[in-house]
VOGULO-250472 format. One record per residue: residue number from 1; residue in three letters; chain; x, y, z of N, C-alpha, C in turn. Coordinates in steps of 0.001 Angstrom, whole numbers. Each point is the difference from the previous one (the first is absolute). Example, Ala and Ser with C-alpha at 12.3 -4.5 7.8 and 13.67 -1.06 7.14 Angstrom:
+------+--------+-------+---------+---------+---------+---------+---------+---------+---------+---------+---------+
: sero : drenza : vovex :     npx :     npy :     npz :    capx :    capy :    capz :     cpx :     cpy :     cpz :
+------+--------+-------+---------+---------+---------+---------+---------+---------+---------+---------+---------+
:    1 :    ALA :     A :   13190 :   -5690 :    7800 :    -890 :    1190 :       0 :     900 :    1200 :       0 :
:    2 :    SER :     A :    -350 :    1050 :    -720 :     820 :    1190 :      60 :    -770 :    1090 :     730 :
+------+--------+-------+---------+---------+---------+---------+---------+---------+---------+---------+---------+
This chain:
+------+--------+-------+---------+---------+---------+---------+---------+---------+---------+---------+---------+
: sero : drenza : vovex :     npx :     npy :     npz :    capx :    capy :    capz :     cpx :     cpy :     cpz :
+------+--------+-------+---------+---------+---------+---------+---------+---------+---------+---------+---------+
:    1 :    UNK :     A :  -31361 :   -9230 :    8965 :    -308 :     222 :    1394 :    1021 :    -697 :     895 :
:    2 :    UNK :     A :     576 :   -1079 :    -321 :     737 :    -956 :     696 :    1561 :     726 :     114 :
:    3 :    UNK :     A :     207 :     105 :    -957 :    1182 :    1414 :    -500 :    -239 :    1366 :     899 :
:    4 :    UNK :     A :   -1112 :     148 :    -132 :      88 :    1213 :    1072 :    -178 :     -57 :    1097 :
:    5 :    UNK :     A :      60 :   -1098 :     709 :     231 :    -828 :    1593 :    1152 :     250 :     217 :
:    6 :    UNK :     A :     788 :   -1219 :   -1352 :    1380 :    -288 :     281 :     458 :    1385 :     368 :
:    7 :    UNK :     A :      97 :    1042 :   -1263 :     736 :    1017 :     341 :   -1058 :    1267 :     219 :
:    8 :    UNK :     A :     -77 :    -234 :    1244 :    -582 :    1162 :     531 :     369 :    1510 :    -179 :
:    9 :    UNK :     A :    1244 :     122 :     413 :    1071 :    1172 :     667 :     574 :     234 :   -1808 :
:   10 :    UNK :     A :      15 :    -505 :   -1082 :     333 :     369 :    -986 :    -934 :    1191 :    -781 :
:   11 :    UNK :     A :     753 :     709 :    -423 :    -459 :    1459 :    -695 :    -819 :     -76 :   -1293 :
:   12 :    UNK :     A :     177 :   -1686 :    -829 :    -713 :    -387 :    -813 :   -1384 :    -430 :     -93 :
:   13 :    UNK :     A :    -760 :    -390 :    1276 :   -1413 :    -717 :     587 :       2 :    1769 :     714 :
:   14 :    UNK :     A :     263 :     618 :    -156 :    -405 :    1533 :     843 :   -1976 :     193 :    -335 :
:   15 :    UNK :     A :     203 :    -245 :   -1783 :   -1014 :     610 :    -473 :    -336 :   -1146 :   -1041 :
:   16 :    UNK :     A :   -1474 :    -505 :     -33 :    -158 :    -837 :    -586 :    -109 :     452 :   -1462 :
:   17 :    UNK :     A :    -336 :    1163 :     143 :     265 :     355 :   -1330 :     935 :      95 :    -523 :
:   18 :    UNK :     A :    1385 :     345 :     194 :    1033 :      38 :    -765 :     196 :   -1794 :    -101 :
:   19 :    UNK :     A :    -307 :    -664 :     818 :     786 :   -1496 :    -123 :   -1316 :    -626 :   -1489 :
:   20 :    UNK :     A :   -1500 :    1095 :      30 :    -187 :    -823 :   -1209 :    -153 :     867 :   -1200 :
:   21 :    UNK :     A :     539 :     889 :     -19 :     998 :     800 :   -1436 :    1024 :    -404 :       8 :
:   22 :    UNK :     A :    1454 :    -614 :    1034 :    1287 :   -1080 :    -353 :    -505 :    -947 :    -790 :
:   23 :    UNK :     A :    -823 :    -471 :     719 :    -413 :   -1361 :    -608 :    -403 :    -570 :   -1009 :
:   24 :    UNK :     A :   -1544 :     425 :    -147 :    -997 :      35 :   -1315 :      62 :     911 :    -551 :
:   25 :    UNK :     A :     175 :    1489 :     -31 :    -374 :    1304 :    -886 :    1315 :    -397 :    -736 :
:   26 :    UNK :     A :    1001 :      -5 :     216 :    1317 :     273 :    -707 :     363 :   -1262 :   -1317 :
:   27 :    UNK :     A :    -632 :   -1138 :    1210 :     504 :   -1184 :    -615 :    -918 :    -257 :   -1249 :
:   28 :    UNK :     A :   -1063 :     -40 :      78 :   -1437 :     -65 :   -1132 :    1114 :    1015 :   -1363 :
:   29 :    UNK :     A :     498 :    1610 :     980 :      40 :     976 :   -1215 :    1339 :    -798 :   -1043 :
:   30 :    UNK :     A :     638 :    -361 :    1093 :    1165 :    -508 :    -957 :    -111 :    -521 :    -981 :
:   31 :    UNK :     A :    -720 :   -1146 :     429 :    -973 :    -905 :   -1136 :    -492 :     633 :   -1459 :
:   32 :    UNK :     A :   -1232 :     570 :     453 :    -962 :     600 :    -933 :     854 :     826 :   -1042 :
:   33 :    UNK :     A :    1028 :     882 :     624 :     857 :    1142 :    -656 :     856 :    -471 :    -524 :
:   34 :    UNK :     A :     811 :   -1343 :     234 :    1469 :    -199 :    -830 :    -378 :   -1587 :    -216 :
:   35 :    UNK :     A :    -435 :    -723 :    -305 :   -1002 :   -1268 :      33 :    1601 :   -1133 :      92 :
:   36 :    UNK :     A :     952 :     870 :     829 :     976 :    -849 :     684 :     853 :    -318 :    1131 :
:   37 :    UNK :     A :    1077 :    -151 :     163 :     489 :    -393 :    1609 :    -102 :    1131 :     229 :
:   38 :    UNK :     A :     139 :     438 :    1784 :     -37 :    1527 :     639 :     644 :    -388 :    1106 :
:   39 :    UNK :     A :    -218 :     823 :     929 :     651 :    -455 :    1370 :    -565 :    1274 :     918 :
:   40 :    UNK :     A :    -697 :    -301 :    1054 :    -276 :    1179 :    1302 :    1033 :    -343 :     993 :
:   41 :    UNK :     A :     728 :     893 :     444 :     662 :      35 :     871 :    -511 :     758 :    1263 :
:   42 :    UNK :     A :     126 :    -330 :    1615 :     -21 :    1340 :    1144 :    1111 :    -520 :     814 :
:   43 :    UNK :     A :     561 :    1593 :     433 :    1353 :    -410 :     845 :    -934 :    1490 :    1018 :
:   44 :    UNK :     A :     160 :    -215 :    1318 :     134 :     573 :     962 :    1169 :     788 :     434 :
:   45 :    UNK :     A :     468 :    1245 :    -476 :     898 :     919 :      84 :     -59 :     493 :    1631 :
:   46 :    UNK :     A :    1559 :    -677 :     921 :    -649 :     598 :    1135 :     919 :    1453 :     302 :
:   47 :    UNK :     A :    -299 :     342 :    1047 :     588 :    1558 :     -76 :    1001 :     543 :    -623 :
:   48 :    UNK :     A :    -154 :     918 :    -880 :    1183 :     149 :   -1116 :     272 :     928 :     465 :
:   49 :    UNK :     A :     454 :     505 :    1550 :     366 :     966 :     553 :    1379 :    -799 :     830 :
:   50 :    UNK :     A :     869 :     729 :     464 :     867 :    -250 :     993 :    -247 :    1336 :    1389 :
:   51 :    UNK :     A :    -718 :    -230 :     653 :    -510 :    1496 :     963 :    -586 :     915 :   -1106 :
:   52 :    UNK :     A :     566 :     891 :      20 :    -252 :    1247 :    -785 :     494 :     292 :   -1433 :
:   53 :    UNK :     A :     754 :   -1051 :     -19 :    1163 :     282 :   -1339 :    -717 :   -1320 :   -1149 :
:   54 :    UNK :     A :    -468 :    -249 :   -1216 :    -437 :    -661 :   -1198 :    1409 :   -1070 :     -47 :
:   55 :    UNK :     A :    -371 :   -1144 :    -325 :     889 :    -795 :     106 :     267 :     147 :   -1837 :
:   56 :    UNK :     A :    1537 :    -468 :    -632 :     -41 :     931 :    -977 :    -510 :    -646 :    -605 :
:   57 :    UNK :     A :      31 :   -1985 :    -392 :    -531 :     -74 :   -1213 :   -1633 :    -280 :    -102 :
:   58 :    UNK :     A :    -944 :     542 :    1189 :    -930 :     549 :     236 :    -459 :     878 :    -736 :
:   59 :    UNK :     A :     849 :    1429 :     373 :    -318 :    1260 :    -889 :     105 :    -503 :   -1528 :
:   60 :    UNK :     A :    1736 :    -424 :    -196 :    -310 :      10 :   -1484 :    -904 :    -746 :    -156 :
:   61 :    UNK :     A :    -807 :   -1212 :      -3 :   -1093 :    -663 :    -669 :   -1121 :     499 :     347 :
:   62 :    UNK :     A :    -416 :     531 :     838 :   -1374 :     718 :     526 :     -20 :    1208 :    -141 :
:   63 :    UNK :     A :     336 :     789 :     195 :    -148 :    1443 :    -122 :    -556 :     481 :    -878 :
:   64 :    UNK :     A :     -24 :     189 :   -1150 :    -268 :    -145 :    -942 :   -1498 :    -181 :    -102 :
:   65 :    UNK :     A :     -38 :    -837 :     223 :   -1731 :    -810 :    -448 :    -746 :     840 :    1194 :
:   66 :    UNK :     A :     791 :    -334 :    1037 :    -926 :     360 :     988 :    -255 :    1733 :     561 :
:   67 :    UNK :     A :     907 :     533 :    -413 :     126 :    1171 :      59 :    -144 :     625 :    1634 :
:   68 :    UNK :     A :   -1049 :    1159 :    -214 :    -262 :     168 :    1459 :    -443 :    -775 :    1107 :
:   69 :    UNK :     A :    -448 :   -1375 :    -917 :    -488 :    -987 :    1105 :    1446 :   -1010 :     926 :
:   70 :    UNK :     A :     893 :     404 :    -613 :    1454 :    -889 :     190 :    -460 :     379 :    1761 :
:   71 :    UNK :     A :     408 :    1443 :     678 :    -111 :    -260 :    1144 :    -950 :    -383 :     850 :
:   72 :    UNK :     A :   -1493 :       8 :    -566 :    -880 :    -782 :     385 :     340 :   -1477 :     185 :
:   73 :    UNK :     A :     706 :    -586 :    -720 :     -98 :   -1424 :     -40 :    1310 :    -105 :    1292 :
:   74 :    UNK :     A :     628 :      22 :     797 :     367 :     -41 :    1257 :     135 :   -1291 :     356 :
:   75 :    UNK :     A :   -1039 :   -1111 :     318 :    -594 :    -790 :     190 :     325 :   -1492 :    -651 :
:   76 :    UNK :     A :       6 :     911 :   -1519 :     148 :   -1122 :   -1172 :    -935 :    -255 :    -613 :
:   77 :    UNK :     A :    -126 :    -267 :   -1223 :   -1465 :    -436 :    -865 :     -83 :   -1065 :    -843 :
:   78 :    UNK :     A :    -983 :    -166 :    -625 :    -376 :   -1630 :    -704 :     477 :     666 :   -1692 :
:   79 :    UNK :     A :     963 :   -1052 :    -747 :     473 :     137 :    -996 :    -722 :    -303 :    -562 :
:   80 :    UNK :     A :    -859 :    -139 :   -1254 :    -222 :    -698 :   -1225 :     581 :     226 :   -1043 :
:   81 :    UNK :     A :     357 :   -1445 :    -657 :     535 :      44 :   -1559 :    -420 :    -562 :   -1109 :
:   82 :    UNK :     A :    -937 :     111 :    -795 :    -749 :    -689 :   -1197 :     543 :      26 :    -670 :
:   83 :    UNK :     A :     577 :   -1543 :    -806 :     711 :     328 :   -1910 :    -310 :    -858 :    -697 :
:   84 :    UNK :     A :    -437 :    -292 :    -886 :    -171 :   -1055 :   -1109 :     966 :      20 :   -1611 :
:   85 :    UNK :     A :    -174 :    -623 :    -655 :     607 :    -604 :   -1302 :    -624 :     522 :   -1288 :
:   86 :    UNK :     A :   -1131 :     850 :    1010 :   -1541 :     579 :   -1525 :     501 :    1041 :    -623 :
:   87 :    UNK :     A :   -1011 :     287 :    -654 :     428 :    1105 :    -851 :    -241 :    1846 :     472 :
:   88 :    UNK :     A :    -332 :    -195 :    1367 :     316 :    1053 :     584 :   -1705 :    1002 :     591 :
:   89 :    UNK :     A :     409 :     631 :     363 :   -1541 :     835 :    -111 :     -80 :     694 :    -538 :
:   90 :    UNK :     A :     966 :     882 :    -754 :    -661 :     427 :   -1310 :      -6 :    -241 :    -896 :
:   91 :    UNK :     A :     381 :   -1455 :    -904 :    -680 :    -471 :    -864 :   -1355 :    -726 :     578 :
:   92 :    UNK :     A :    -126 :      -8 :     835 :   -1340 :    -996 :     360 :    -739 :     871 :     114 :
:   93 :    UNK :     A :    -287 :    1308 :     637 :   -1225 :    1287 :     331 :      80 :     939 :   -1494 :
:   94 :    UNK :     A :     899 :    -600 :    -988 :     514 :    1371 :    -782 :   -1615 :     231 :    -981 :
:   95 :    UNK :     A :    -373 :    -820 :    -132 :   -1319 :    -467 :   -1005 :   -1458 :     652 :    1028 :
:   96 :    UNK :     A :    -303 :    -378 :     952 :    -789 :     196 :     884 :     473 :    1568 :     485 :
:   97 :    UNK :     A :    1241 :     717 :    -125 :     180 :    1481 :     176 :    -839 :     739 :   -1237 :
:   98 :    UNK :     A :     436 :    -781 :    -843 :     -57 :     864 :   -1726 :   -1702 :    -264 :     179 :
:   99 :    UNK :     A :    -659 :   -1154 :     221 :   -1493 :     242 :    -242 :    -463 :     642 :    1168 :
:  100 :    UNK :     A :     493 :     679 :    1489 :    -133 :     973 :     948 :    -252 :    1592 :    -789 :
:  101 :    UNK :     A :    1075 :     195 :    -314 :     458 :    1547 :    -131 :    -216 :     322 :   -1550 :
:  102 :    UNK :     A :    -646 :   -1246 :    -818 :    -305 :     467 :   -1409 :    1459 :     710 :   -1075 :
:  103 :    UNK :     A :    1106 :      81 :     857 :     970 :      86 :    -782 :     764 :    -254 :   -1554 :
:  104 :    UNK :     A :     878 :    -147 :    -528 :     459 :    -823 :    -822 :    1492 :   -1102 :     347 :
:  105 :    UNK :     A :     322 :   -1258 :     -34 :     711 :    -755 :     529 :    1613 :    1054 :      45 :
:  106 :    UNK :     A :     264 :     868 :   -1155 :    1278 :     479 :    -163 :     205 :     902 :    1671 :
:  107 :    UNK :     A :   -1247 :     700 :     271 :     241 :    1253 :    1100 :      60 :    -772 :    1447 :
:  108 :    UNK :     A :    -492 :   -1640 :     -25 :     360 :    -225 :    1214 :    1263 :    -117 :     640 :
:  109 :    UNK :     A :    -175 :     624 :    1733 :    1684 :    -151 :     273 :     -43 :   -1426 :    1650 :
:  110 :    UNK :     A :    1085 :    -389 :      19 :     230 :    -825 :     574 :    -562 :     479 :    1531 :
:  111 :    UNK :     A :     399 :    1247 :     -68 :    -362 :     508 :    2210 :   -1449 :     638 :    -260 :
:  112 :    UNK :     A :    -570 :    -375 :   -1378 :   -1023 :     224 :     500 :   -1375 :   -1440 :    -136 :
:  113 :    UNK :     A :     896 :    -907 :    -142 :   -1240 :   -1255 :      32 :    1053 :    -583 :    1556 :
:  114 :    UNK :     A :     853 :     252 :     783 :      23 :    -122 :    1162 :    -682 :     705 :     683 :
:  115 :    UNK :     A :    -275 :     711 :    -375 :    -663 :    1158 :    1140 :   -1725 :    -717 :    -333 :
:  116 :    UNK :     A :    -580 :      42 :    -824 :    -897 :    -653 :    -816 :    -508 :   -1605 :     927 :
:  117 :    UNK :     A :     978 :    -677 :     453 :     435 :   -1143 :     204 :    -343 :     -88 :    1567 :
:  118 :    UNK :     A :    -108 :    1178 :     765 :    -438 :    -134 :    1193 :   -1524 :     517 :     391 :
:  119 :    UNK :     A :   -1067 :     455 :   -1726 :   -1076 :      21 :     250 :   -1021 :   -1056 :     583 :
:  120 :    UNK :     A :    -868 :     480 :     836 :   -1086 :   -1152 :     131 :    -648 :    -668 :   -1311 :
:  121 :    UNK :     A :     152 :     604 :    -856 :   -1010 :    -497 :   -1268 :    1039 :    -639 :    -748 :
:  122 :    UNK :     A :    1081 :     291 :    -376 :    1312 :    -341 :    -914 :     202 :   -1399 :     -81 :
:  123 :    UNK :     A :      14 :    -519 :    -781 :    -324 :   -1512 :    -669 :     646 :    -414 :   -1288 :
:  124 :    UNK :     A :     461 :    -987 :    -118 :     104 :    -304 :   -1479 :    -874 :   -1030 :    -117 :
:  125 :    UNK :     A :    -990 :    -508 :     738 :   -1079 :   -1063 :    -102 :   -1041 :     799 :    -685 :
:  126 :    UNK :     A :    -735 :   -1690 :   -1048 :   -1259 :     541 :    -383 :    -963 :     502 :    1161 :
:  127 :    UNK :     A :    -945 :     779 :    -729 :    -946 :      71 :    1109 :    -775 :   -1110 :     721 :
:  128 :    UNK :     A :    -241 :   -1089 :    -739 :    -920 :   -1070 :     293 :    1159 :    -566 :     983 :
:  129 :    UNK :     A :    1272 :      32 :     344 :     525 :    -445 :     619 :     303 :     639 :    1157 :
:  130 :    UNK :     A :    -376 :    1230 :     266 :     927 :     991 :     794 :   -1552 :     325 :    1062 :
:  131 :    UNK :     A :     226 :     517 :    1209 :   -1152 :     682 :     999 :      37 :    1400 :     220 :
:  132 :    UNK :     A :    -699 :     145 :    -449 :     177 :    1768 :    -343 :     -81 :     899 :    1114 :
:  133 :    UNK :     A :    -680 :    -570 :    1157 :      88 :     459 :    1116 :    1116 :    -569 :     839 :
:  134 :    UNK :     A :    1126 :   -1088 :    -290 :     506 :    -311 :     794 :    1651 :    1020 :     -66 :
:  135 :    UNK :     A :     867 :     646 :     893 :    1041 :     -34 :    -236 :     681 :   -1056 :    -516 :
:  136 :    UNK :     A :    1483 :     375 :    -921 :    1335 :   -1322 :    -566 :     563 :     484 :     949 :
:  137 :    UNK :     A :    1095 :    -931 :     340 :     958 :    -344 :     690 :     525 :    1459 :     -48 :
:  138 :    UNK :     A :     987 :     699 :    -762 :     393 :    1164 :     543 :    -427 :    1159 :     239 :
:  139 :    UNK :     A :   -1676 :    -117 :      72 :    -325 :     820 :     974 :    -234 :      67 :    1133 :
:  140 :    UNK :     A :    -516 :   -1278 :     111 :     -60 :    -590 :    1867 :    1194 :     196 :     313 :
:  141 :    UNK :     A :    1281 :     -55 :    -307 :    1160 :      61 :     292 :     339 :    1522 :     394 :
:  142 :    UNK :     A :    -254 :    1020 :    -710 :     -22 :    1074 :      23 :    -711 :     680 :    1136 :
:  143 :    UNK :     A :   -1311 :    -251 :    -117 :   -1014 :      73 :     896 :     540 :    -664 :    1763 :
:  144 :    UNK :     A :     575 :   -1009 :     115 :     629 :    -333 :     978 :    1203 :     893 :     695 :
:  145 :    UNK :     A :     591 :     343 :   -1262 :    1210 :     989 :     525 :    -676 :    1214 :     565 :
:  146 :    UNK :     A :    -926 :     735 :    -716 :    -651 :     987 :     602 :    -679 :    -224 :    1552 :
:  147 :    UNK :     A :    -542 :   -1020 :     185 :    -512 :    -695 :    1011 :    1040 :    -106 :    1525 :
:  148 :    UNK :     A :    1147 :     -51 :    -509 :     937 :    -702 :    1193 :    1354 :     482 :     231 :
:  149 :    UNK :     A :     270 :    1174 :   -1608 :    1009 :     754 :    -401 :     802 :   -1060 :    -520 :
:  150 :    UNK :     A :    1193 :     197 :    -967 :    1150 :    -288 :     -91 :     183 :     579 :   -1724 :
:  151 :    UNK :     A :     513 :    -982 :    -871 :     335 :     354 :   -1027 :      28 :   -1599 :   -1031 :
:  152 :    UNK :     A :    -848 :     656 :   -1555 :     445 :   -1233 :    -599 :     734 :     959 :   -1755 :
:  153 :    UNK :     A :     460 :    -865 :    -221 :    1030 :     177 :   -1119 :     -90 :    -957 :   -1079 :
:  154 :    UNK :     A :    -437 :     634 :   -1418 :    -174 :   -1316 :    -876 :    1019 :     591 :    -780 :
:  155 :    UNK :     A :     539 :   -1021 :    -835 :     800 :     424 :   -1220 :     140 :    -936 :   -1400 :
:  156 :    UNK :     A :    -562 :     904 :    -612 :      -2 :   -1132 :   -1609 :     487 :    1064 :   -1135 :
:  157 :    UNK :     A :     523 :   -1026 :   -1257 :     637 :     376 :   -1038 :     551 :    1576 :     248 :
:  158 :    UNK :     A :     450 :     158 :     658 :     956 :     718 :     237 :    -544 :    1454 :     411 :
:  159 :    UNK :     A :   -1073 :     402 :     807 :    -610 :     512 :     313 :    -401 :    -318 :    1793 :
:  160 :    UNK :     A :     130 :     594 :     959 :    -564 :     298 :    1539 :    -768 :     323 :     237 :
:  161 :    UNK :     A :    -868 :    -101 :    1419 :   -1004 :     778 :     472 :     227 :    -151 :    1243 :
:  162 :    UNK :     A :    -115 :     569 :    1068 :     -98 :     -90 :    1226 :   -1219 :     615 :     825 :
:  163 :    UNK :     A :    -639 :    -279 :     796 :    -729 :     722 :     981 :     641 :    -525 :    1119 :
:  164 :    UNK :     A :    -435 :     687 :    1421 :     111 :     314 :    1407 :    -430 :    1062 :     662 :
:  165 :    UNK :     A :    -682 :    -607 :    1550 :    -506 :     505 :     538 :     415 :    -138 :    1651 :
:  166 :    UNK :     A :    -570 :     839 :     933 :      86 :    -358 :    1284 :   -1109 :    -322 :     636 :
:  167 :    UNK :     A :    -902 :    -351 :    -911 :   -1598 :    -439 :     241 :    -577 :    1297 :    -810 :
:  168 :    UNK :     A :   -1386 :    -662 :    -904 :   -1274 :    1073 :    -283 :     689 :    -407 :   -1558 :
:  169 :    UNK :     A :   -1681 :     597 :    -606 :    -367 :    -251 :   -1774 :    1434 :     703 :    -751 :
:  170 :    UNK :     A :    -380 :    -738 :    -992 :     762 :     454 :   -1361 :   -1052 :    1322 :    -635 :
:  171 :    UNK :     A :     731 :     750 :    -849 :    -439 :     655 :    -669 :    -242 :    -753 :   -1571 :
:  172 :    UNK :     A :   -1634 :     -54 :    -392 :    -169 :    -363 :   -1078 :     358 :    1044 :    -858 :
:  173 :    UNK :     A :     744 :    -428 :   -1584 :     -86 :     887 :    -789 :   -1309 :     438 :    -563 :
:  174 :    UNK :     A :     517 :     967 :    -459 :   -1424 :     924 :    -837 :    -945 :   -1041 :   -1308 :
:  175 :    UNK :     A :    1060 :    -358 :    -668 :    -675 :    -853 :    -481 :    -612 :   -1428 :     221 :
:  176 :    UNK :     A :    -154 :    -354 :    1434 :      29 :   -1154 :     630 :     498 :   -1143 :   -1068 :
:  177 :    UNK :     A :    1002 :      -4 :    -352 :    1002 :   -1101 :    -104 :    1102 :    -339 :     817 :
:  178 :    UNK :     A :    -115 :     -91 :    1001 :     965 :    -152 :     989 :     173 :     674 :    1672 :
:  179 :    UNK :     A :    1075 :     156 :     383 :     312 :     744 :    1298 :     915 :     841 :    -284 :
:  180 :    UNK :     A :     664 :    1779 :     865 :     691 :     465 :    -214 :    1248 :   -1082 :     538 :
:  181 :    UNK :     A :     991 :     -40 :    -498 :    1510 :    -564 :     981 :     970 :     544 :    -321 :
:  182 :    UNK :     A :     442 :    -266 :    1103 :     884 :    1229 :     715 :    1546 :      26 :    -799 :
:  183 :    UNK :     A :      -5 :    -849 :    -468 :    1439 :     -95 :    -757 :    -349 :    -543 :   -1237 :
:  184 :    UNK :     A :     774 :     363 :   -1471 :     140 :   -1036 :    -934 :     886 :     584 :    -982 :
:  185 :    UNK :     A :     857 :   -1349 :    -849 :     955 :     412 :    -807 :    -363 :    -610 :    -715 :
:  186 :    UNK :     A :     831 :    -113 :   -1416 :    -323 :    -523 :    -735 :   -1040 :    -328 :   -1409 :
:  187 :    UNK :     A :    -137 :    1890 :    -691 :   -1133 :     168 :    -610 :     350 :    -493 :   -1027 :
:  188 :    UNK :     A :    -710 :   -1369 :    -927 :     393 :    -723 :   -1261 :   -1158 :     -93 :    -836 :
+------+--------+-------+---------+---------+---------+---------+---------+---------+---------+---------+---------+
């Protein structure tokens, strides 16, 4: 609260919710998921425009991710960067996918325990440990983007996912394991 005195006029105290998914959602996940060092980063991107014209190394680093939202963002938007030392998210969800989808360990693929990875239910916690009604961290995260628009981007063992929006829901897949997103490479 004292923080959000100091900096009033900052784009980070906008929404108390995003300052406590920076904070606690991310930081707890780091933990729990790679049971070692991590690091959250936010940088405040300010107008990556020059008038009308994309400033270039703007486009090249944003564009991309952000897609149709690039000229939405005008203004500038709140960066986040999560990384840790763990063993990734899909060795950590890969076990908790396989007892999801009843599979066999050989047919799982990497873009699909990311995609997996932004369910409300998706866990690698026991049950006695986990709240079955509560969202994990990257769905509130998700759920936020839908909420306020922008775009988040995970990437593990060599596999992508992206969603983005300009505000409004994700499309759940059919098999509710996940969200549709809008981009991904990387089928392993």
């Amino acid at each position: 609260e004292a923080m959000g005195r100091r900096f009033q006029t900052s784009p980070l105290f906008e929404s108390e919710e995003v300052w406590r998914v920076l904070c606690h959602e991310l930081a707890v996940n780091i933990w729990e998921h790679s049971q070692s060092v991590g690091f959250v980063a936010a940088r405040v991107v300010q107008s990556p425009f020059q008038g009308k014209i994309p400033k270039p190394w703007s486009a090249a680093t944003y564009r991309h991710t952000l897609g149709d939202l690039y000229e939405e963002m005008r203004e500038g938007f709140l960066k986040l960067c999560v990384a840790d030392a763990g063993r990734g998210f899909v060795q950590t969800l890969r076990q908790a996918y396989i007892d999801h989808t009843k599979i066999s360990p050989e047919a799982v693929r990497a873009l699909d325990v990311l995609i997996f990875a932004f369910d409300e239910l998706s866990t690698c916690k026991a049950f006695k440990k986990s709240w079955a009604t509560e969202r994990h961290a990257l769905a509130r995260i998700l759920q936020i983007v839908a909420k306020y628009g922008g775009a988040v981007r995970l990437i593990s063992d060599g596999a992508e996912v992206l969603y983005r929006t300009s505000g409004g829901r994700f499309v759940p897949l059919h098999n509710h394991l996940g969200y549709e997103p809008q981009f991904t490479a990387g089928d392993i």
